[in-house]
C-alpha positions in Angstrom: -18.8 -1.5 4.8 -16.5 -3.6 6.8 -12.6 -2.3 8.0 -10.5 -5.2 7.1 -7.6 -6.6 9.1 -4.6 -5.3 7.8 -1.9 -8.2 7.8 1.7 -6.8 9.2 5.1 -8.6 8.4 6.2 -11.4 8.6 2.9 -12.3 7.2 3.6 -14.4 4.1 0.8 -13.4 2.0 2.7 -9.9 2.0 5.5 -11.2 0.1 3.2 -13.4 -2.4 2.2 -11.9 -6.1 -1.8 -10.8 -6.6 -3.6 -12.0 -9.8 -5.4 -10.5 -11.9 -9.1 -9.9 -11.3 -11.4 -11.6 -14.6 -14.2 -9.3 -13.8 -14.8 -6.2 -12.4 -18.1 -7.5 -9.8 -20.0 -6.4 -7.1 -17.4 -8.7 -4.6 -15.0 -6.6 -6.0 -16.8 -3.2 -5.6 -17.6 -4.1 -2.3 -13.8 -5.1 -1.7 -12.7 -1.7 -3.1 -15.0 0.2 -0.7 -14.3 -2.1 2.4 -10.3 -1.6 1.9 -11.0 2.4 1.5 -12.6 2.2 4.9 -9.6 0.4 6.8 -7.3 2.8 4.4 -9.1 5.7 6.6 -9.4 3.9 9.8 -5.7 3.5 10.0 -4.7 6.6 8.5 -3.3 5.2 5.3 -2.9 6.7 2.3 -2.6 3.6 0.3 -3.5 0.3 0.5 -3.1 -3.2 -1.6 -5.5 -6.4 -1.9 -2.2 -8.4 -0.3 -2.4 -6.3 3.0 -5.7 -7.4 3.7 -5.1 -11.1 2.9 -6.6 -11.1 -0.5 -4.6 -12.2 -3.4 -5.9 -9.9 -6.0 -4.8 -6.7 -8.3 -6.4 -4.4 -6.0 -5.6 -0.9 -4.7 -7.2 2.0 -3.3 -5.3 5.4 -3.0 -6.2 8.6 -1.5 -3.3 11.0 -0.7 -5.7 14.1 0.1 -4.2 16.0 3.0 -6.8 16.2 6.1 -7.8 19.3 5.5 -8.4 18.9 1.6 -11.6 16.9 0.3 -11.4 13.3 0.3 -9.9 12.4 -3.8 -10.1 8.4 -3.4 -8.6 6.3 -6.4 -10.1 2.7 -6.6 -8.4 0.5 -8.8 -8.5 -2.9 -10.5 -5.3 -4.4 -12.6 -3.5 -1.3 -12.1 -0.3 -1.6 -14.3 2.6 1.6 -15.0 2.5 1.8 -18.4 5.3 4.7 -18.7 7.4 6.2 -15.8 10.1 9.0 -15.8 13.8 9.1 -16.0 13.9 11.5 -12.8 14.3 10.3 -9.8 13.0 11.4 -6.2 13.4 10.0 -2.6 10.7 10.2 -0.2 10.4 8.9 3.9 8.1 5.8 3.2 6.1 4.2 6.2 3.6 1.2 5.3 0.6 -0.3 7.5 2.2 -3.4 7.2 5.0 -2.3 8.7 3.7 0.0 11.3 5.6 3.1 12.3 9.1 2.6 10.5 9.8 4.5 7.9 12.8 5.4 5.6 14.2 7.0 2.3 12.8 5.0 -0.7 13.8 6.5 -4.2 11.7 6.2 -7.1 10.0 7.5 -10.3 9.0 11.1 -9.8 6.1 11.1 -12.3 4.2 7.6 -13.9 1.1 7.3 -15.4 -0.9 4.3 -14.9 -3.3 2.4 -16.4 -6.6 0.9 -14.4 -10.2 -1.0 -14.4 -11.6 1.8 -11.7 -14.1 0.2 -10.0 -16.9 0.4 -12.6 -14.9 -1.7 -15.3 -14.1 1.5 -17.2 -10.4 1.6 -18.7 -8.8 4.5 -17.2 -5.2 6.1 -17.3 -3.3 8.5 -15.0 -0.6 10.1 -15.0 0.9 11.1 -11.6 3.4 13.3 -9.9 4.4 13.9 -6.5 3.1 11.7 -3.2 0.6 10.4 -6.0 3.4 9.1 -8.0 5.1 7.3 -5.1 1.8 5.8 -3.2 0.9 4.3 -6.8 4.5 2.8 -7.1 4.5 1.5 -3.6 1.3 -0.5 -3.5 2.0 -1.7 -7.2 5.4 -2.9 -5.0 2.5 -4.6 -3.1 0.8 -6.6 -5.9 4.5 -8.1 -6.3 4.9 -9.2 -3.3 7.1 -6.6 -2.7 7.5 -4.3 0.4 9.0 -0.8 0.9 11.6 -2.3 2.6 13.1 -4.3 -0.2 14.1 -0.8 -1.6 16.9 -0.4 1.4 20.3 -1.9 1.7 20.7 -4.9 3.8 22.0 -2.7 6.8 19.4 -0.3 6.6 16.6 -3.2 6.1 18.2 -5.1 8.8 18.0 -2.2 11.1 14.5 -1.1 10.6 13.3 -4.4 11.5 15.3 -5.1 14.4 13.7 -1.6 15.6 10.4 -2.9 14.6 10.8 -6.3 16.4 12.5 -4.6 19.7 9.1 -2.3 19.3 6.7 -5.2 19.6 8.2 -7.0 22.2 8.0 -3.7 24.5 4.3 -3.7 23.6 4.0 -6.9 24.4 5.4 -6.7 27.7 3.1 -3.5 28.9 0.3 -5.5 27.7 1.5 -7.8 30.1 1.9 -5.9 32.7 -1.8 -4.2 32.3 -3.5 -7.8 32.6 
């Protein structure tokens, strides 16, 4: 297995729409596995073909606490095929936006429908953290990030934090050359 790049904003591949995969191959199996990796590797609990620079319907899940047994979800074409009325707001952060976060409100329970990594039709239905990490990296696959859930302010202020955060890296690594 390989850990992937993950590609952070302004990246433009971010905001571009995945397509659909034809076939479920060994490519793809190996894709699924190698973005599971970097999901671990960077402490994820979610992460979308589009992050990694590839343009396909891709995403791999796992929101098992660190002390519970890895439950990884691998899956192809994923598409929410029924969602609730109810709302909830959760603090979102993204690896493609590295240490922001903010109140995102969404569907509090969805089921989904997937190729898992076999090619085997599969459909879950999902509540809690599940629910959201499954709505946020569909977001992905649509070119859309967490971030396009805030107001203008809000959005406006998280990245200025974000940008005023880099330079400061920047500048200390700088400094330690």
């Amino acid at each position: 297995m390989t850990k992937l790049t993950v590609l952070e904003i302004p990246h433009p591949v971010l905001y571009e729409k995945a397509q659909p995969v034809e076939e479920v191959t060994t490519e793809i199996q190996t894709l699924l596995s190698d973005m599971l990796e970097t999901m671990y590797k960077t402490n994820g609990v979610g992460l979308a073909g589009n992050q990694v620079g590839v343009l396909k319907r891709v995403v791999v899940i796992d929101c098992a606490s660190k002390e519970e047994k890895p439950d990884p979800i691998k899956m192809v074409n994923p598409r929410i095929i029924e969602k609730s009325e109810e709302m909830i707001c959760h603090n979102e952060g993204c690896l493609s936006i590295p240490r922001e976060y903010a109140d995102v409100v969404r569907h509090e329970t969805v089921t989904v429908e997937y190729l898992d990594e076999n090619g085997t039709l599969k459909q879950r239905k999902a509540d809690g953290l599940l629910a959201i990490a499954i709505q946020h990296e569909l977001d992905h696959l649509e070119g859309i990030l967490f971030i396009d859930h805030l107001s203008p302010l809000k959005r406006k202020m998280l990245l200025k934090h974000l940008e005023k955060r880099r330079k400061k890296q920047a500048r200390l690594e700088e400094e330690n050359q």
